[in-house]
C-alpha angles and dihedrals in degrees: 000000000000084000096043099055093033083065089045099050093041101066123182110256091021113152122241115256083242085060103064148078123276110239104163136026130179115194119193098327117187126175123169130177112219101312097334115096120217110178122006128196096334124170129175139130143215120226125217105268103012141123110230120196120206119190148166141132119292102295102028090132083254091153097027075071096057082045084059104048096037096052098256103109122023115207116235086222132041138349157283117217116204116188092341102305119103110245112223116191089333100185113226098258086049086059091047092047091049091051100266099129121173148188123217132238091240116032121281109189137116104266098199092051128089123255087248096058098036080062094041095054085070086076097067091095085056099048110094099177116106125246096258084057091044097049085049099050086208135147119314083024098056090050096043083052092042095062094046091049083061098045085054095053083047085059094041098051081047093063096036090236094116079123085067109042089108109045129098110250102227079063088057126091115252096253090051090049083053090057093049091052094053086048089060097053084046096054083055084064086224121198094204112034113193106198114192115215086318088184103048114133097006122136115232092274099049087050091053088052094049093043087053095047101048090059100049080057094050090045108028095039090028090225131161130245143204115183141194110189125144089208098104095191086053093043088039095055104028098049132081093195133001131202111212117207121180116183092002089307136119101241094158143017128175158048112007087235092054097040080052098063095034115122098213094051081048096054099038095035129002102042139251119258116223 
């Protein structure tokens, strides 16, 4: 899988990181809860068109981060920085509506809805007719509802999964459920997307199809990604650059190549060989 998807994130013609524009920037962000502290001191950005890896043991404070940058979470030091302008207490659905989308670490979706209306659920932020025009389905509404429907179709025959519009997604596999709630961040056309451990729990086949998936957004969209995910070969071949934070601290960032041989990421993370 590692080569497949090294060949498929390394495209002929593909610029630098250096090379590109700076979308997001966090400054010493801190955030504690009570007496516990979560993240310290921590500083990184995200550059326009890149895929970003963010890693750690179990408890680095990896998807307090994504809290942070989505609104879910403020930090009670330092700053993120969107587009240029320094973001103070943006609410979630602030993010979303600036182009920040993002999957869960544990499925989030409506179970008893279909995987065509889960995704299209994603398009609520981009619907500007009122509810009475909604409720009517009349006119400027169903129009309105007409060209997100194909928007979404566009998304589903995206991600192969046309056999499963209809069905209800409690009735799905996991890894299948994976794929409809990336559909669903995708419907928002995000310009950030923060995916949360997208690959948890998958068998070898669903992770080549994520992998591959989550470079044809990245190439195709030309969106940008954040990632959690704890499969090094996949971290190692999709990402341009990684961050690495171990007990809520930055002990790496950098070039997959260089985090790899770092002897701090070895010790905390990867493992020492003896």
């Amino acid at each position: 899988m590692n080569a497949i998807v090294s060949n498929l994130a390394q495209p002929v013609g593909q610029p630098k990181t250096a090379e590109r524009d700076l979308l997001l920037r966090v400054d010493n962000v801190s955030l504690s809860f009570g007496g516990v502290k979560a993240i310290t001191n921590i500083s990184f950005d995200i550059q326009k068109g890149e895929i970003r890896a963010i890693i750690g043991p179990n408890g680095a404070g990896k998807t307090s981060m994504l809290n942070v940058i989505n609104g879910f979470y403020h930090p009670q030091e330092g700053t993120i920085t969107w587009r240029g302008e320094v973001r103070r207490k943006m609410k979630p659905y602030e993010a979303a509506s600036q182009g920040i989308a993002r999957t869960f670490q544990n499925v989030a979706l409506f179970k008893g809805m279909t995987t065509l209306d889960n995704i299209m659920s994603g398009r609520s932020l981009k619907m500007h007719r009122n509810f009475l025009w909604q409720m009517a389905w009349f006119g400027p509404a169903r129009q309105e509802e007409i060209e997100h429907r194909r928007k979404v179709e566009d998304i589903i025959d995206f991600l192969e999964i046309q056999a499963i519009r209809k069905t209800p997604v409690g009735k799905l596999p996991y890894g299948l459920q994976k794929r409809v709630e990336l559909g669903r961040a995708l419907a928002m056309e995000p310009e950030l997307l923060l995916l949360d451990e997208p690959m948890a729990g998958m068998n070898l086949e669903e992770k080549e199809d994520m992998s591959r998936f989550i470079v044809d957004v990245n190439q195709e969209f030309g969106t940008t990604i954040a990632l959690i995910e704890h499969d090094m070969g996949v971290v190692m071949d999709l990402s341009d650059r990684v961050v690495v934070l171990d007990y809520g601290k930055k002990i790496a960032d950098g070039p997959p190549e260089e985090v790899q041989a770092s002897q701090a990421v070895i010790d905390a993370y990867l493992g020492v060989s003896h």
